[in-house]
N, C-alpha and C positions, 0 to 999 in steps of 0.2 A: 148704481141701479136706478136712478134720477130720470135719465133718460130713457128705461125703457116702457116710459108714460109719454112716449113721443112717437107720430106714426113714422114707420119706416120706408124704402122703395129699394128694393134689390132691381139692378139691371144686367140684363145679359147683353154685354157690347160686342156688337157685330161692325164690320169696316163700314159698309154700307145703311143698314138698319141694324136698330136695337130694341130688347122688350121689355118694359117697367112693369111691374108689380106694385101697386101702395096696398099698405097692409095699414088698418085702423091698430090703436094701442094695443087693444083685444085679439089682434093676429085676423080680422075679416079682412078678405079681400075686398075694397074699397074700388079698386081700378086696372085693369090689366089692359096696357095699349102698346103698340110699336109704334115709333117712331122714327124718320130718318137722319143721318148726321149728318145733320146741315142746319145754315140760322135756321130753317124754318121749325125742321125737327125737335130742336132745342127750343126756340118760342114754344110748341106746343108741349112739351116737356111741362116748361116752364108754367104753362094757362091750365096746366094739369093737378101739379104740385105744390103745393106749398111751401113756402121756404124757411119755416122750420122742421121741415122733415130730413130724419136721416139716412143718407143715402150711402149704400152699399154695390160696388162691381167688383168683379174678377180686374185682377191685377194683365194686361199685357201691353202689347206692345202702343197702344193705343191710349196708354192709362194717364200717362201724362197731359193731354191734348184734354179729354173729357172731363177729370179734373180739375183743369185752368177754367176750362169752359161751364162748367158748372158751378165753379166759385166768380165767374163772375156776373154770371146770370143771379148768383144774392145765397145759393147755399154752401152753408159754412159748416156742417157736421155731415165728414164724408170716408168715408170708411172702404178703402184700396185691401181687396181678400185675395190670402196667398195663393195662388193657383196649385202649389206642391198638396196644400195640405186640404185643396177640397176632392179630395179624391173620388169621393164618393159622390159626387155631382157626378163625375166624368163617367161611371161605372152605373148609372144610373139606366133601369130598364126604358124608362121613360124619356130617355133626354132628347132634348127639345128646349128652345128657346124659354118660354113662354114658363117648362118645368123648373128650371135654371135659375132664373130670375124671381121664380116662389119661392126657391130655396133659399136663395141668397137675403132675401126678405125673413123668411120667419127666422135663419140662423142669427142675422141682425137685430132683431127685435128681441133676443132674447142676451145680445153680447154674447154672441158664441164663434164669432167668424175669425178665423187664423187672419192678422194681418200683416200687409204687406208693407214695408219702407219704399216712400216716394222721397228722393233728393229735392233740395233746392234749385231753380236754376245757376244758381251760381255753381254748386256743388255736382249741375249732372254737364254742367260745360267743364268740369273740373276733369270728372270723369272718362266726357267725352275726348280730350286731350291724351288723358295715361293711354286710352285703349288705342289711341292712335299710335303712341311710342310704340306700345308693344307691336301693332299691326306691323309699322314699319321697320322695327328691331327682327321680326321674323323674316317679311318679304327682302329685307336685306341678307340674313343669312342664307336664304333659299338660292340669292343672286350669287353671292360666293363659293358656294358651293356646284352651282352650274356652270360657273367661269375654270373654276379646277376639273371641275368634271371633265369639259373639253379641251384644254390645255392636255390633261392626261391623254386623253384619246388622240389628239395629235401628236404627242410625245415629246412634249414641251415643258411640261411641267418642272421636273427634275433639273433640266438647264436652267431656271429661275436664280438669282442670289439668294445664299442663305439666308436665313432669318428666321428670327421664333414665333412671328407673324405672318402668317400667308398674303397680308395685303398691306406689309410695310412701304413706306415710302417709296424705297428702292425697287422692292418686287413691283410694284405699281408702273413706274415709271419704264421697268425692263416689260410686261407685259403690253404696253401704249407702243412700246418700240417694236413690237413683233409682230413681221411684213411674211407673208405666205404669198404676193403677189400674182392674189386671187381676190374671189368673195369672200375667202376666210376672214380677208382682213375685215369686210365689213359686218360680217357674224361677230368678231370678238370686239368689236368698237361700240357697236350697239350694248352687248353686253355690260362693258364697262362704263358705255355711257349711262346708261339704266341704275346699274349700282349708285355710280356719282349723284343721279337725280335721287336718289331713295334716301344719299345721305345727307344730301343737303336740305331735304325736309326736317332733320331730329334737329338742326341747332335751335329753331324759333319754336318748336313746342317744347325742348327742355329747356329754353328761358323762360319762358311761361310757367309750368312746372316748378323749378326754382324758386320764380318770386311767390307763388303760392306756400311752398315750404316753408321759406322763411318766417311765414305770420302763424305757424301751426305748430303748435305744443305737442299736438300727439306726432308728428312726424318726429321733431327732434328727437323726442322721445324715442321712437322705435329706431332712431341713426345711432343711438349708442348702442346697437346691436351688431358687433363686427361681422360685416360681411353685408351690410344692410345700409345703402346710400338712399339719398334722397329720392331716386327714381323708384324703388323698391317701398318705401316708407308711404312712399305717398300713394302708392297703390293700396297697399294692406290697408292704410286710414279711410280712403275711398271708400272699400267695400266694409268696413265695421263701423265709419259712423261715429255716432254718441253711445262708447264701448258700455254708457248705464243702461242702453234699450237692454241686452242683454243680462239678463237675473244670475245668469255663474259662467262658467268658463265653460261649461257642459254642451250651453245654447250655443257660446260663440263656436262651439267645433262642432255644432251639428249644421250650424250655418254655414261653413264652408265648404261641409259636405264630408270632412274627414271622422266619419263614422262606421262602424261595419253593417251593411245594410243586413236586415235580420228575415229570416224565410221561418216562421213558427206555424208548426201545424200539433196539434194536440200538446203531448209534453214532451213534445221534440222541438228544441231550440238550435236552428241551425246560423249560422254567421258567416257571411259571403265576405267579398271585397267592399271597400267603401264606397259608402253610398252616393258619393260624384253630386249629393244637391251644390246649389249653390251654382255659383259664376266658375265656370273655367278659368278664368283666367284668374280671377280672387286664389287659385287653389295653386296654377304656374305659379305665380308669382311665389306664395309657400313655399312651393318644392324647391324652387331658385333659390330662397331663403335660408332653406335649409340646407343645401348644397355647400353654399358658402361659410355659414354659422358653424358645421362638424368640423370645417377646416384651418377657419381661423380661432375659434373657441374650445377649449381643449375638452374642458366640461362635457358643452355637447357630445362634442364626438367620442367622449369616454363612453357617453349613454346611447350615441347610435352603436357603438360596436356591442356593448353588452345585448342590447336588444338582436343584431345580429347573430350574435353567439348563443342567447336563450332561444330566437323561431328558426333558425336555419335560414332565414331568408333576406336580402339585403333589402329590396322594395318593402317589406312587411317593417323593415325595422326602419328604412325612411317617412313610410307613414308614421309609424311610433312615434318619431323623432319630431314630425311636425306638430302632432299633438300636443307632445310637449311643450314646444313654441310657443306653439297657441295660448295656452297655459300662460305661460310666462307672459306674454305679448297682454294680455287679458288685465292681469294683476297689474303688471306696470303702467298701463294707461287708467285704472282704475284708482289705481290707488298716487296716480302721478310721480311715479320713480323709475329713475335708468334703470338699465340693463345693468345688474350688478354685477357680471363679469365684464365690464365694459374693460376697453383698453384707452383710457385719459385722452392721449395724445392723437392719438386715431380716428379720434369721438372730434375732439378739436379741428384736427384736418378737415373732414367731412360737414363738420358745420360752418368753417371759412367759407368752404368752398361754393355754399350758398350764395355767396357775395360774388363770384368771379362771373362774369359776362359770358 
């Protein structure tokens, strides 16, 4: 409560301009001016403010840039607010810049503002790498599957050699060799050429990737989860961080959004589908998780079938399932312990394999 004998300035960031609010300790508005984002706008920012004042924005996509920028113009107490959770700013009769930015100001001055997790740089180049696998683990299956697509519709497919990979060696090589002694050929060459570029991008970000593992206790940790490698692990650690920000397992699964969003009107309690906050992809990766976990884990998949066979529903009981997870995933980074159905030797493999090139 120390600080709220410190005057505050909520801003509403805009690409272009922005509008501060200073509020004295007392909550008077002190100063209300727009500014633009640029050195200059920022100098007078600065010939505005004082630099022990605490400063309060709306978290987007801009948050990063305005934060650096403001920590190094000299202030150091600055406060990134969730945008989920100021809803009511957003629902606001009066909204406007100038309203925005008071709000954000008096909620701050009183330590009332939902915040928001800003990564390190180190930790959002970290970031920035997994969501590139994933981009390119999709844009690659999209590619395989428009190469069979047309194969099929030529009726070529079938003639392929067997195999329990659609894009074995072999199949590969018989597919390079097949001449329509037209423009087809150069429709499926493209094709294949495009895939070969998309794959030859994943070996230098999962080395990268890799040697990051390696130095991370909570990834090992979540690789003693069968069905959960290092590309997986390091995704889930990604998006939860330092697992003590969250106070119980409750926050960590409302932060990934596997909650049932709730529609409450009088004493009627109605419960929809999940409420999707959070990172999409934080939540893929989950589902992948758990795909694999009911398969290789018997446990699990003992409690995904019961949940199946209590709701009638397989999706209702995959959600189930992930909760659980979560759950689980929560405690053992918390309290720094494997996966206790882990499988030794599997657990073993999987951590070598950090070492291979």
């Amino acid at each position: 409560m120390e600080n709220m004998n410190s005057p505050v300035v909520g801003i509403d960031v805009g690409e272009e301009k922005s509008v501060a609010t200073y509020l004295s300790p007392d909550g008077d508005v002190k100063d209300n001016f727009e500014f633009t984002m640029n050195s200059e706008g920022y100098e007078n920012f600065a010939s505005r403010i004082p630099k022990d004042t605490r400063i309060a924005f709306e978290s987007s996509g801009l948050a990063y840039v305005v934060n650096n920028t403001l920590r190094q113009l000299g202030y150091s107490d600055i406060t990134i607010a969730h945008p989920k959770e100021l809803t009511w700013i957003v629902k606001s009769k009066k909204k406007n810049d100038k309203v925005d930015s008071l709000k954000l100001a008096k909620l701050h001055l009183v330590n009332m503002l939902p915040e928001s997790h800003l990564l390190s740089e180190e930790d959002r180049i970290f970031r920035d790498l997994l969501i590139q696998r994933v981009r390119l683990g999709k844009e690659i299956a999209r590619m395989k599957v428009s190469i069979i697509g047309y194969l099929k519709r030529e009726g070529l497919f079938n003639s392929l050699p067997d195999s329990q990979d659609n894009f074995s060696l072999v199949r590969r090589k018989a597919m390079e060799n097949i001449r329509f002694n037209n423009d087809k050929d150069l429709v499926l060459k493209t094709m294949l050429d495009r895939l070969k570029f998309l794959e030859d991008q994943i070996s230098p970000i999962e080395m990268r990737i890799k040697s990051r593992a390696k130095d991370s206790e909570d990834i090992r940790l979540l690789m003693t989860i069968p069905g959960i490698d290092y590309y997986l692990a390091s995704l889930l650690s990604s998006y939860i961080g330092d697992v003590k920000r969250f106070p119980n397992e409750a926050t960590l699964t409302l932060f990934f959004g596997i909650v049932p969003s709730n529609r409450d009107s009088s004493s009627i309690v109605r419960r929809g589908h999940m409420s999707k906050e959070g990172a999409n992809i934080a939540r893929w990766a989950l589902s992948i998780a758990v795909d694999t976990v009911k398969i290789r884990n018997r446990a699990i998949g003992e409690y995904y079938n019961r949940q199946k066979e209590r709701t009638g529903s397989g999706s209702l009981a995959h959600v189930l399932t992930i909760r659980k997870l979560i759950r689980m995933i929560y405690h053992m980074l918390s309290e720094k312990k494997e996966w206790k159905y882990q499988n030794m030797a599997l657990t073993e493999r999987k951590l070598n394999s950090l070492d291979d090139d």
